[in-house]
The first five atom37 places (N, CA, C, CB, O) and aatype in JSON, in Angstrom:
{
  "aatype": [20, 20, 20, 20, 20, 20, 20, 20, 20, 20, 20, 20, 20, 20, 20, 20, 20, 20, 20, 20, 20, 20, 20, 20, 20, 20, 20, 20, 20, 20, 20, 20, 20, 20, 20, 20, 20, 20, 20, 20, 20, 20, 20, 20, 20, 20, 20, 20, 20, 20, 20, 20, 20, 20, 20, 20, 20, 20, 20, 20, 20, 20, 20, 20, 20, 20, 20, 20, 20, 20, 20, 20, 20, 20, 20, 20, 20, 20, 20, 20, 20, 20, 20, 20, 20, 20, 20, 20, 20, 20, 20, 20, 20, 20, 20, 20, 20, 20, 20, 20, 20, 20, 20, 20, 20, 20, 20, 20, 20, 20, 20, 20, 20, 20, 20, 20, 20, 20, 20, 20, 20, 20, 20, 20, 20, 20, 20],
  "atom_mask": [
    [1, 1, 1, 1, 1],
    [1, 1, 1, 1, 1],
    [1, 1, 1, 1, 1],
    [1, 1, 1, 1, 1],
    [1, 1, 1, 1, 1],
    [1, 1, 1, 1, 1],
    [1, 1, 1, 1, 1],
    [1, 1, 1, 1, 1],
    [1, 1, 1, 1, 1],
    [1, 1, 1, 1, 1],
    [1, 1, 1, 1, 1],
    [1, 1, 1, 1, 1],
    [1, 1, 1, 1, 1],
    [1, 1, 1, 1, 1],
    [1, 1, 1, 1, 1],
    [1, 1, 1, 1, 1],
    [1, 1, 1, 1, 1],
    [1, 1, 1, 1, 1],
    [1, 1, 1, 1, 1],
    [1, 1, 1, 1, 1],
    [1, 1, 1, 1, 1],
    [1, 1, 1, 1, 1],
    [1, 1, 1, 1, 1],
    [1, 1, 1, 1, 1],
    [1, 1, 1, 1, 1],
    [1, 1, 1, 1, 1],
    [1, 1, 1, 1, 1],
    [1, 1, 1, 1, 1],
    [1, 1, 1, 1, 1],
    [1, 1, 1, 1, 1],
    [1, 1, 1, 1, 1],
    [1, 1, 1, 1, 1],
    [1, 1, 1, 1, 1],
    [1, 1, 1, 1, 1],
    [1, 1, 1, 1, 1],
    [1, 1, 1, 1, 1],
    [1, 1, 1, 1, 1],
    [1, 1, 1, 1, 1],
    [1, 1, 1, 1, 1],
    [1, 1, 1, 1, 1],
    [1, 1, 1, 1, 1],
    [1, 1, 1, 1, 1],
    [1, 1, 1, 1, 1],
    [1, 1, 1, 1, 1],
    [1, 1, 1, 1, 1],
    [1, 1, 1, 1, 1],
    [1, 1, 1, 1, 1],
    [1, 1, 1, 1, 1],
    [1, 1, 1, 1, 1],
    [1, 1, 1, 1, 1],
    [1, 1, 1, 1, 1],
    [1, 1, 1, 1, 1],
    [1, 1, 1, 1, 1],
    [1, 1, 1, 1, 1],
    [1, 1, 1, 1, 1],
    [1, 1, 1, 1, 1],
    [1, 1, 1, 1, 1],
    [1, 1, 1, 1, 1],
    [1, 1, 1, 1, 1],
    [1, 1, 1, 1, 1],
    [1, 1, 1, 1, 1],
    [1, 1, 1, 1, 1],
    [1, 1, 1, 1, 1],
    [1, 1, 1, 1, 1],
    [1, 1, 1, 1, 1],
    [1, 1, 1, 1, 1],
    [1, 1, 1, 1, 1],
    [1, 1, 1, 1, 1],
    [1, 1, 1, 1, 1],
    [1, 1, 1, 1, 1],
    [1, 1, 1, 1, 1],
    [1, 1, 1, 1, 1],
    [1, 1, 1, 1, 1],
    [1, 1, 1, 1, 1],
    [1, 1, 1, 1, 1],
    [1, 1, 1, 1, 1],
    [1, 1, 1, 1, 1],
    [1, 1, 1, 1, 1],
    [1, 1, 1, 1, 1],
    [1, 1, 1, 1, 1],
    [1, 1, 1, 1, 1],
    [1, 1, 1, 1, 1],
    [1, 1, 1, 1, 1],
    [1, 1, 1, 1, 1],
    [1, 1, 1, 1, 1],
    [1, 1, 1, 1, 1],
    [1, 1, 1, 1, 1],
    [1, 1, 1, 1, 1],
    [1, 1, 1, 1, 1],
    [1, 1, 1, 1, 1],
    [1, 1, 1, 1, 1],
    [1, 1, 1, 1, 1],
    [1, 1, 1, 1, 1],
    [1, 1, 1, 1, 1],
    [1, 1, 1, 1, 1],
    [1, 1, 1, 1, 1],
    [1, 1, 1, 1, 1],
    [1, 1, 1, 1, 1],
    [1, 1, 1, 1, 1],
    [1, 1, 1, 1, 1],
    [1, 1, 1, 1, 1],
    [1, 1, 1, 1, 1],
    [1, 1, 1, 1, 1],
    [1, 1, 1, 1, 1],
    [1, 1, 1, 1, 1],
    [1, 1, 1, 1, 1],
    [1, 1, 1, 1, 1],
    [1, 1, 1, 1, 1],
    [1, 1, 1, 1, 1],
    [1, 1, 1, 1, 1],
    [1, 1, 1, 1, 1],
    [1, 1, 1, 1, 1],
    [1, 1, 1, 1, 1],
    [1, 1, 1, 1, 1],
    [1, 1, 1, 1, 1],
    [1, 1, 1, 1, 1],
    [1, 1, 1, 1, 1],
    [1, 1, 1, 1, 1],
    [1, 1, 1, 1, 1],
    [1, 1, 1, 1, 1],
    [1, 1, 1, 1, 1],
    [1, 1, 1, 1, 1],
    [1, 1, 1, 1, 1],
    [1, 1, 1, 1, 1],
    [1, 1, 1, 1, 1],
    [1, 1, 1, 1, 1],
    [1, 1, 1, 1, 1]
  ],
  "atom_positions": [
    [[3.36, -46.39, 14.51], [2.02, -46.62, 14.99], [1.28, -45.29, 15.03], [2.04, -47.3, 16.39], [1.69, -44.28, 15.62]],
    [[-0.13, -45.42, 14.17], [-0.65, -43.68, 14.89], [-1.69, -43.99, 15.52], [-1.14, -42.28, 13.8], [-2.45, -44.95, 15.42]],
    [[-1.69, -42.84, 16.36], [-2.64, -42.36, 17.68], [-3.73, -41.31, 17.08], [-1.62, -41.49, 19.02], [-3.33, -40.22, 16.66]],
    [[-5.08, -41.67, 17.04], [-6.27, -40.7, 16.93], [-6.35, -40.41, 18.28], [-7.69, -41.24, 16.29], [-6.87, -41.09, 19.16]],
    [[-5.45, -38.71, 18.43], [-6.24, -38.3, 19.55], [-5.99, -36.94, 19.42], [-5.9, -38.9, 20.95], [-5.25, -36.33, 20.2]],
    [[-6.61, -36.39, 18.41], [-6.6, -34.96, 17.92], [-8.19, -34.7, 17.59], [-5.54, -34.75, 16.51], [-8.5, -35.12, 16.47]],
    [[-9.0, -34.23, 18.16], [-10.47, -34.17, 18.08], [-10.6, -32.48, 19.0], [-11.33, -35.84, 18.98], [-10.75, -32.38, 20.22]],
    [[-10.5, -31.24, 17.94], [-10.99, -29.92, 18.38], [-12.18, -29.82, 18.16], [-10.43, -28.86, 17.88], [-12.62, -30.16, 17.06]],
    [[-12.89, -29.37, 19.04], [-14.77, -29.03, 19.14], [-14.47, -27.31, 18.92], [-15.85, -29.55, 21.26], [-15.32, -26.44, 19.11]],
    [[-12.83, -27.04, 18.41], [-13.03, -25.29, 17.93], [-13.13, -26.07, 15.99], [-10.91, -23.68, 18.51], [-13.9, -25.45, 15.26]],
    [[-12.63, -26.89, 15.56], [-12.88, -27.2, 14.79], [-13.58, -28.02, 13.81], [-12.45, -27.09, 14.87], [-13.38, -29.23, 13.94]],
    [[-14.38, -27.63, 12.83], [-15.48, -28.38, 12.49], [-15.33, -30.43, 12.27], [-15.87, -27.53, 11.04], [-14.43, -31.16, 11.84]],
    [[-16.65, -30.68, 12.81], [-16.61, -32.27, 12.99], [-15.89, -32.76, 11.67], [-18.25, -33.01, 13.14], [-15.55, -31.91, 10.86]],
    [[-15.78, -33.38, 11.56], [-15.61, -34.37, 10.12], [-16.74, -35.17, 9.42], [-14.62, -35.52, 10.41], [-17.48, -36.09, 9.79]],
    [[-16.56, -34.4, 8.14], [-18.22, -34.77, 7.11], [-17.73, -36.28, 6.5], [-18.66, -33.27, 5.28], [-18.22, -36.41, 5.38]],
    [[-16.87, -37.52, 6.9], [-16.77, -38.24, 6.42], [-16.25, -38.88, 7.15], [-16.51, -38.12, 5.57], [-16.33, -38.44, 8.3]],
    [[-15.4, -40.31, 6.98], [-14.9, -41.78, 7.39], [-13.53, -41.34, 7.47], [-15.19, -43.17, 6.28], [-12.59, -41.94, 6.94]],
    [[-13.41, -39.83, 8.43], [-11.72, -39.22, 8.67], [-11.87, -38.92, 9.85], [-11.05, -37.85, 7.82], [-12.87, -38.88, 10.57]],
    [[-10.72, -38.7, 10.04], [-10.31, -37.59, 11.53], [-9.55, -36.76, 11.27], [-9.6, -38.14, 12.81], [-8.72, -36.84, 10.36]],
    [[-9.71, -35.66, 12.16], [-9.47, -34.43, 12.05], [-7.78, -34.45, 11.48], [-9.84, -33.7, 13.51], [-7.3, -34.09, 10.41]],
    [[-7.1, -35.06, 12.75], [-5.73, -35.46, 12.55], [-5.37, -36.51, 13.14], [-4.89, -34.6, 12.88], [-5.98, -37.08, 14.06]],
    [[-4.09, -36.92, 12.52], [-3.53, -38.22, 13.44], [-1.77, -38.27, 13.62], [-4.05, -39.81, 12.55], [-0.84, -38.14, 12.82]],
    [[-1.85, -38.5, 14.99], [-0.25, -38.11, 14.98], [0.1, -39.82, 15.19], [0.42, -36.76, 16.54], [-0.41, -40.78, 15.77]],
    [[1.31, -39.53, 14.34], [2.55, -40.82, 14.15], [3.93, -40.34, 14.48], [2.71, -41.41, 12.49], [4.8, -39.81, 13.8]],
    [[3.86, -40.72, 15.85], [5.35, -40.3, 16.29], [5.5, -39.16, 16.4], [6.39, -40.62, 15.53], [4.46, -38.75, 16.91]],
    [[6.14, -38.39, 16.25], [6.3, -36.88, 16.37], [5.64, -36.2, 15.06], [7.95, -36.48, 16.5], [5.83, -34.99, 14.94]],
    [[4.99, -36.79, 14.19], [4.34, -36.09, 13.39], [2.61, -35.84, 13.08], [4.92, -36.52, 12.5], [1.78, -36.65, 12.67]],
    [[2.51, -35.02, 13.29], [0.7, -34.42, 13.0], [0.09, -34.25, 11.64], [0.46, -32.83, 13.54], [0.18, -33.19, 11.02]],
    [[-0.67, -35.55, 11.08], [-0.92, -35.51, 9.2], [-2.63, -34.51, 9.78], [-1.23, -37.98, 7.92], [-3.47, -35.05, 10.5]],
    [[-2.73, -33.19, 9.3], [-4.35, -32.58, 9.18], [-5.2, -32.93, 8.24], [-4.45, -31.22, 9.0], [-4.54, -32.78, 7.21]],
    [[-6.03, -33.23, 7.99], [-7.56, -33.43, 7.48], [-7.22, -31.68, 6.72], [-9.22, -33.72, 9.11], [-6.85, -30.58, 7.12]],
    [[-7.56, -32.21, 5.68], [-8.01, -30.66, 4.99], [-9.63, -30.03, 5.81], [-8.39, -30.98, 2.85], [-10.67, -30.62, 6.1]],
    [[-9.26, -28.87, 5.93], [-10.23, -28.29, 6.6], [-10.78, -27.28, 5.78], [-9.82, -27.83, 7.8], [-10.05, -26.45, 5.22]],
    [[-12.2, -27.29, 5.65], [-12.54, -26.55, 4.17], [-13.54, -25.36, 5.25], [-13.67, -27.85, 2.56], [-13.73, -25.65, 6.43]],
    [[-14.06, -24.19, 4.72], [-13.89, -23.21, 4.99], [-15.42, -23.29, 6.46], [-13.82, -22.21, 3.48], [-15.83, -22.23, 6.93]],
    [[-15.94, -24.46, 6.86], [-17.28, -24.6, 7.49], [-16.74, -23.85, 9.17], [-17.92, -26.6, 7.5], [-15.77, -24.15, 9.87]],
    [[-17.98, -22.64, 9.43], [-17.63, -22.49, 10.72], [-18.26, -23.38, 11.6], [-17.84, -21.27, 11.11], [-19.36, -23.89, 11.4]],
    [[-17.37, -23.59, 12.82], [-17.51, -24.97, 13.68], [-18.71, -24.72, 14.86], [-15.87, -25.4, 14.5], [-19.41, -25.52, 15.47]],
    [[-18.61, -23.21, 14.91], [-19.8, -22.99, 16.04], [-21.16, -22.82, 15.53], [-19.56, -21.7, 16.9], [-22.1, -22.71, 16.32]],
    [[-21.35, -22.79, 14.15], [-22.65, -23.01, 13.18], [-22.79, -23.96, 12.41], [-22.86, -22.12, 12.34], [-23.91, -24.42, 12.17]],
    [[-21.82, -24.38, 11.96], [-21.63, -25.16, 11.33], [-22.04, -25.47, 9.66], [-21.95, -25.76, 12.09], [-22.23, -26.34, 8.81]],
    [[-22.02, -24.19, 9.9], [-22.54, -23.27, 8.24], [-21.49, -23.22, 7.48], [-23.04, -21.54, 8.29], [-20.41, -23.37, 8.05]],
    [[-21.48, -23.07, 6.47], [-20.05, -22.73, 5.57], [-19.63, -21.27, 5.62], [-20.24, -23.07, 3.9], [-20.58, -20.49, 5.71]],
    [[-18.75, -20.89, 5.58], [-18.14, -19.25, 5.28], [-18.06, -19.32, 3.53], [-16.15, -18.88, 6.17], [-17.18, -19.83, 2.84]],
    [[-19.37, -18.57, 3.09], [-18.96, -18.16, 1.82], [-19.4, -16.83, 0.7], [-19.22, -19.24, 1.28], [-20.51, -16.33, 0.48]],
    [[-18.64, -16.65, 0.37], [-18.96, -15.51, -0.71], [-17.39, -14.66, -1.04], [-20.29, -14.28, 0.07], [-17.12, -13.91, -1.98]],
    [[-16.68, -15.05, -0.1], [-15.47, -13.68, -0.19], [-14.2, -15.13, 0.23], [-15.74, -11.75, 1.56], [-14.1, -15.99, 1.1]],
    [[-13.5, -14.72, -0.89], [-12.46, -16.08, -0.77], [-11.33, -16.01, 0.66], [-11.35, -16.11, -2.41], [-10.64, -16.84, 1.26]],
    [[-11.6, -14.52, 0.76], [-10.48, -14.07, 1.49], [-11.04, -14.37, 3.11], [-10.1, -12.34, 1.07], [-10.21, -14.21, 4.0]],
    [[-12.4, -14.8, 3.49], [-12.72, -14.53, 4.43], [-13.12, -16.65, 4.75], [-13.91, -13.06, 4.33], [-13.07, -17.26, 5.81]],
    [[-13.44, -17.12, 3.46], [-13.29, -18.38, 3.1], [-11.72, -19.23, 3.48], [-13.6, -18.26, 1.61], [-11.7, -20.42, 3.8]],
    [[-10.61, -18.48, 3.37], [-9.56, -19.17, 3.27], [-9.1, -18.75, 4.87], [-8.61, -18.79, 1.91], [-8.33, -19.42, 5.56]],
    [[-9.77, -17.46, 5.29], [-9.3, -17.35, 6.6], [-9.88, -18.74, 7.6], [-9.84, -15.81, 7.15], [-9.12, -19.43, 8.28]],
    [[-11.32, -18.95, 7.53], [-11.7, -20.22, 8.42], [-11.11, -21.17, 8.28], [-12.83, -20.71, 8.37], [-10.68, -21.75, 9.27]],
    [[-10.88, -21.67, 6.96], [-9.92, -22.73, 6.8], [-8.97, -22.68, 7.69], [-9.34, -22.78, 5.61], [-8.99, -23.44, 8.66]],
    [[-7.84, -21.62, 7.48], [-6.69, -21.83, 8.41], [-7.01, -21.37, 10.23], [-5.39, -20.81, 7.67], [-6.33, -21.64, 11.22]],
    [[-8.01, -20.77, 10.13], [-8.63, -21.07, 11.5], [-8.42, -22.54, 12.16], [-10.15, -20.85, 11.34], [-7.57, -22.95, 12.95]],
    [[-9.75, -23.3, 11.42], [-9.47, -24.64, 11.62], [-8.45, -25.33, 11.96], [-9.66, -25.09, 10.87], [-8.27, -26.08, 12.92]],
    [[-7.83, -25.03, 11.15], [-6.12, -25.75, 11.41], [-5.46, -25.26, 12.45], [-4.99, -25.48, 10.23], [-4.81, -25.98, 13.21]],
    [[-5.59, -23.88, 12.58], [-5.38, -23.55, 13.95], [-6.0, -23.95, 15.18], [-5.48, -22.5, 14.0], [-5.45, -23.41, 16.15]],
    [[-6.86, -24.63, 15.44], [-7.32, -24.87, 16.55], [-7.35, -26.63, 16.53], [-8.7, -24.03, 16.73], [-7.81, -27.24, 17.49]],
    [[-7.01, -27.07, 15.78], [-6.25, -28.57, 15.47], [-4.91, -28.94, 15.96], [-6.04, -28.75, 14.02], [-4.61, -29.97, 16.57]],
    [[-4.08, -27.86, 15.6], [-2.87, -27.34, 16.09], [-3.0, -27.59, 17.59], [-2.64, -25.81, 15.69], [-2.67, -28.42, 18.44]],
    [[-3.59, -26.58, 17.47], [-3.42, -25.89, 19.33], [-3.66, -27.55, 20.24], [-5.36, -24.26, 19.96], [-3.05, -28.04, 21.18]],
    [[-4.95, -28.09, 19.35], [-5.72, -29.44, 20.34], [-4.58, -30.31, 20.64], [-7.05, -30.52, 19.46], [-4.47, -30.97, 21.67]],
    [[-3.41, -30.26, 19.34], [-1.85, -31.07, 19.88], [-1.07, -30.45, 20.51], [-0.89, -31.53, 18.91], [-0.15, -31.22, 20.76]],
    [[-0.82, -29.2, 21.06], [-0.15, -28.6, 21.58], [0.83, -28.05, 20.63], [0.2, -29.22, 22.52], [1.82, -27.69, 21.27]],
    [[0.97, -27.84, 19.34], [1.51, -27.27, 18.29], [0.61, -25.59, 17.8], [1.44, -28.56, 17.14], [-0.43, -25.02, 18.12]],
    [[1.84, -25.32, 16.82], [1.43, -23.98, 16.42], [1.75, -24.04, 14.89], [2.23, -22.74, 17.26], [2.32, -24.99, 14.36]],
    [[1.22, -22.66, 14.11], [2.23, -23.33, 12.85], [3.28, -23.06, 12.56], [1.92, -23.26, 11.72], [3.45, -22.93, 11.34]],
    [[4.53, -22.83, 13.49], [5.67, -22.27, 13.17], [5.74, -24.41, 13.47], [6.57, -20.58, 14.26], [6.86, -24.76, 13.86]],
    [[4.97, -25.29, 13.35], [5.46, -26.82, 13.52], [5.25, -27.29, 12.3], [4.72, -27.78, 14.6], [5.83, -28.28, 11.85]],
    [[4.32, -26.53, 11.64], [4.01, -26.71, 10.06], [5.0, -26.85, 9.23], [3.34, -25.68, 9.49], [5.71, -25.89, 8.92]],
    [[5.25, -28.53, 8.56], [6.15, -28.7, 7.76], [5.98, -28.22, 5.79], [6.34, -30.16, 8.14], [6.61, -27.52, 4.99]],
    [[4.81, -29.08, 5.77], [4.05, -29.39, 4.76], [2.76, -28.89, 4.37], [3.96, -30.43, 4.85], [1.82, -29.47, 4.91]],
    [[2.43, -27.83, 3.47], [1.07, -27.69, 3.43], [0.34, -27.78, 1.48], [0.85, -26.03, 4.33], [0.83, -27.79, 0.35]],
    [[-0.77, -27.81, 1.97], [-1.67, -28.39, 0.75], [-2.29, -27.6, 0.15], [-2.6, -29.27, 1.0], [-3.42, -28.07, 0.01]],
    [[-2.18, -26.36, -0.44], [-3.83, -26.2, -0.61], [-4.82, -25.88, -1.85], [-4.16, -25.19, 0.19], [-4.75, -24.93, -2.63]],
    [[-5.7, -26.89, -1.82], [-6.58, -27.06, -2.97], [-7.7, -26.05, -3.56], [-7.21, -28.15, -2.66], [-8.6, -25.71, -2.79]],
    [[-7.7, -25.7, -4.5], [-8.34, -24.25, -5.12], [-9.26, -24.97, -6.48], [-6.8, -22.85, -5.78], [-8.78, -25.76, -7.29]],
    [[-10.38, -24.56, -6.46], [-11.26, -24.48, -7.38], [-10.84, -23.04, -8.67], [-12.69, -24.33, -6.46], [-11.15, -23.06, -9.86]],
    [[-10.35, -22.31, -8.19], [-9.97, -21.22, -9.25], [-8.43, -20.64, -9.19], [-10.99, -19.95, -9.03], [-8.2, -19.85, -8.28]],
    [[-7.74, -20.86, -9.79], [-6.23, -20.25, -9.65], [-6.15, -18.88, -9.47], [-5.36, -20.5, -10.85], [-5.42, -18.31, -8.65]],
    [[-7.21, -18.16, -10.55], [-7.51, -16.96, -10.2], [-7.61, -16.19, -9.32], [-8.1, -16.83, -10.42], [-7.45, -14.98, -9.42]],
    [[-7.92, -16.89, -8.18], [-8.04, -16.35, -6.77], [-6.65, -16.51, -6.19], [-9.17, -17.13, -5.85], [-6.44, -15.65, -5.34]],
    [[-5.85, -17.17, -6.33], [-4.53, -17.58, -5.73], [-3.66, -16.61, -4.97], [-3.73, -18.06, -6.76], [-3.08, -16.84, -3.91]],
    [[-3.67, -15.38, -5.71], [-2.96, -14.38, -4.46], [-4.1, -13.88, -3.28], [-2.26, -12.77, -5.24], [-3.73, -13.61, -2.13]],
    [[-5.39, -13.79, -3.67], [-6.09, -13.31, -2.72], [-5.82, -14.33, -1.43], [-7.55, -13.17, -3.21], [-5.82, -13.74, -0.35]],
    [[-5.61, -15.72, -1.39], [-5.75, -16.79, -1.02], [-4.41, -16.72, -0.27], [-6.07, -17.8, -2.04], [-4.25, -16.54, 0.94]],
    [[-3.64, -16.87, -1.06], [-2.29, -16.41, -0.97], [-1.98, -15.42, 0.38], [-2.01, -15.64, -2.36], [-1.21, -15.68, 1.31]],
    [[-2.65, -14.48, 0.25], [-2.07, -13.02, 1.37], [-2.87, -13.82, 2.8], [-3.04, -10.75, 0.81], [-2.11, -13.9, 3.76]],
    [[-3.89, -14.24, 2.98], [-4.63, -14.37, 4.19], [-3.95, -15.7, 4.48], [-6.34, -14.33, 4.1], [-3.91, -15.82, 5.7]],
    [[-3.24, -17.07, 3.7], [-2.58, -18.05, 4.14], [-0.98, -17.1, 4.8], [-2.44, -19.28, 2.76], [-0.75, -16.92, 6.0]],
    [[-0.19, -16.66, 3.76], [0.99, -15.63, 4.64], [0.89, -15.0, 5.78], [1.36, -14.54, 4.03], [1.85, -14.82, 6.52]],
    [[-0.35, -14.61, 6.02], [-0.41, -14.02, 7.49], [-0.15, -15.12, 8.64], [-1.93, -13.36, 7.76], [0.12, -14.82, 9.8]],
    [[-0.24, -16.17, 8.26], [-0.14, -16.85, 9.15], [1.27, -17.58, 9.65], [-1.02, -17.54, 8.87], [1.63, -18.21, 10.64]],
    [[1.92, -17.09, 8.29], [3.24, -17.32, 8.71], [4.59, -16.56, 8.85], [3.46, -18.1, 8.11], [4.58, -15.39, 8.46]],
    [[5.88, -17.14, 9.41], [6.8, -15.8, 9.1], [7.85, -16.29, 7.96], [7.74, -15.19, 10.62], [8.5, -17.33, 8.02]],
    [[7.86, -15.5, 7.11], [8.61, -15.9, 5.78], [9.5, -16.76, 5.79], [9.22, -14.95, 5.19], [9.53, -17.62, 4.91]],
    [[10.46, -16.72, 6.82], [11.91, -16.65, 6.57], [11.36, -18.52, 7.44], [13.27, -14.95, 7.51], [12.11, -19.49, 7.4]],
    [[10.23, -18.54, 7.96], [9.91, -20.41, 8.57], [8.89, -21.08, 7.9], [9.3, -20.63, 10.28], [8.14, -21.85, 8.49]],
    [[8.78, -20.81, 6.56], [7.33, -20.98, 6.27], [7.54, -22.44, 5.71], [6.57, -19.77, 5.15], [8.72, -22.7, 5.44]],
    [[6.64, -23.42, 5.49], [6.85, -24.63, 5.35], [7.22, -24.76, 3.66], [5.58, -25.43, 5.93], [7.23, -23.77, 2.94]],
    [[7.45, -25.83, 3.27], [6.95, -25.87, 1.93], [5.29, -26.6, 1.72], [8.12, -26.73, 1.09], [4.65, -27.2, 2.58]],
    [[4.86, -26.27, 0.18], [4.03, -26.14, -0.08], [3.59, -26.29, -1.59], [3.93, -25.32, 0.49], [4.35, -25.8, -2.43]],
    [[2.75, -26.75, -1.9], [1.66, -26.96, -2.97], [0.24, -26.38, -3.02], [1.45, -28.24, -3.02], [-0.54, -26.49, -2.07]],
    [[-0.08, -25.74, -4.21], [-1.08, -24.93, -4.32], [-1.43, -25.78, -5.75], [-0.72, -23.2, -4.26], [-0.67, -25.62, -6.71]],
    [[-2.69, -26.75, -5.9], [-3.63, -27.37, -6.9], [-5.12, -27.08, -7.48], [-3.74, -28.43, -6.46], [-6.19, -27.44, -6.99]],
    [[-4.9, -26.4, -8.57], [-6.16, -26.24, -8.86], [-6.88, -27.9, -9.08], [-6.19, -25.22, -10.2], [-6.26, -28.96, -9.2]],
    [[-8.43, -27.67, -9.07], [-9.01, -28.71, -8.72], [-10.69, -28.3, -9.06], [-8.55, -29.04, -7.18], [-11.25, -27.3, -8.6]],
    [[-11.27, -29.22, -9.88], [-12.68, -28.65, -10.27], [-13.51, -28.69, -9.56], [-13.27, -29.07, -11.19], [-14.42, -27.87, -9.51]],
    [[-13.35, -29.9, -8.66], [-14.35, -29.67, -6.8], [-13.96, -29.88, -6.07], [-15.46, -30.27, -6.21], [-13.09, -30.68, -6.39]],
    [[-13.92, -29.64, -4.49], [-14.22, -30.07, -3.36], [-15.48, -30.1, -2.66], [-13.55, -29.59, -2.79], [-16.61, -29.7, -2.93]],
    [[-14.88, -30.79, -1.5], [-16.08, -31.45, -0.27], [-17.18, -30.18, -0.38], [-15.3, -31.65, 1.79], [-16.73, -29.04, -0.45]],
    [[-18.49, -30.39, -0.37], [-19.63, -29.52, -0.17], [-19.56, -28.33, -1.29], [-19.6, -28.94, 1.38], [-20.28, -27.34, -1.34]],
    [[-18.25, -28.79, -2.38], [-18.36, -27.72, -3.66], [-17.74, -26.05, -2.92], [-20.48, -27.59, -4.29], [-17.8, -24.94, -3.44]],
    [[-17.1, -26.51, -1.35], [-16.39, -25.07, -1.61], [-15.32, -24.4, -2.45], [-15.96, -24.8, -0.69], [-15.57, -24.46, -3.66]],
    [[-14.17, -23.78, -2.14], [-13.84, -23.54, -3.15], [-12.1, -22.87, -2.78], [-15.03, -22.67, -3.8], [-11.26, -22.39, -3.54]],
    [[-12.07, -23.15, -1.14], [-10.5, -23.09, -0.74], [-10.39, -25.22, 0.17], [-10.2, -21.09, 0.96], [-11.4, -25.91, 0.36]],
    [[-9.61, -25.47, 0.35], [-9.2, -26.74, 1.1], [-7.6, -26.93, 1.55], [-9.58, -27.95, 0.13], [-6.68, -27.12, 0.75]],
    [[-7.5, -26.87, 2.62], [-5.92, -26.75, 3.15], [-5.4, -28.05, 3.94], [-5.77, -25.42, 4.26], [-6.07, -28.25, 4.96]],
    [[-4.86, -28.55, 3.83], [-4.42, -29.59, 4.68], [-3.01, -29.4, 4.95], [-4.67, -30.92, 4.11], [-2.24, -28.72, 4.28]],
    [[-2.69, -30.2, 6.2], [-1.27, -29.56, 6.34], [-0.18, -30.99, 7.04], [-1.43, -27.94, 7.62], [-0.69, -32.1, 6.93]],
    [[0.93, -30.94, 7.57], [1.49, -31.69, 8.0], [2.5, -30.88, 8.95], [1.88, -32.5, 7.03], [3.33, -30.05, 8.56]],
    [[2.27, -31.28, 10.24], [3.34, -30.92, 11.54], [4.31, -31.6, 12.28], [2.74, -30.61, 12.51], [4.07, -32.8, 12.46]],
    [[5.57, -31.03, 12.86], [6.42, -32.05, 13.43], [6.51, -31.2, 14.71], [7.89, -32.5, 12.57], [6.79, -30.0, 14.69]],
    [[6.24, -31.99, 15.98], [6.68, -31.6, 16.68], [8.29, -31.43, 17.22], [6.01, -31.99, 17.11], [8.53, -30.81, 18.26]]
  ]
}
């Protein structure tokens, strides 16, 4: 059975017919969170590196709204408009984790996303 009751006001609303997250049982499925800051609600853009940081912002404060962190992070997603960018993308997603716990993962190039940005992360947690 899942429970919608993951709704962070640190993280941006939802531009569509989703929710942020939804936990099923001990597990937390995230909404890709694309790079929009939540207290403007403007997009972060020009510098991928500063683009991919809000993203995982987001997710961080999604996290937190379940009482998780991402050392709970099983599964992550993340969708790229340019491969090219992939290590830049790459180093600011690693910071967030510690090597030796890091989830597995998929990295998809992709010719658009939501509002035409140009990082999208979604993730999956177990408590």
């Amino acid at each position: 059975m899942k429970k919608i009751i993951i709704t962070s006001e640190k993280a941006p609303a939802p531009i569509g017919p989703y929710n942020q997250a939804v936990l099923s049982g001990n597990t937390l499925y995230i909404s890709g969170q694309i790079p929009i800051n939540p207290k403007s609600g403007e997009l972060v853009q020009g510098d991928i590196k500063k683009e991919t940081k809000q993203c995982m912002e987001n997710l961080k404060a999604v996290l937190a709204e379940a009482g998780m962190t991402f050392e709970n992070i099983v599964k992550a997603t993340i969708f790229v408009t340019d491969m090219h960018q992939f290590s830049e993308i790459n180093e600011i997603y690693g910071a967030y984790f510690n090597a030796e716990t890091a989830p597995a993962r998929e990295t998809v190039e992709v010719s658009n996303l939501p509002k035409f940005v140009r990082v999208e992360i979604s993730m999956i947690a177990v408590k």
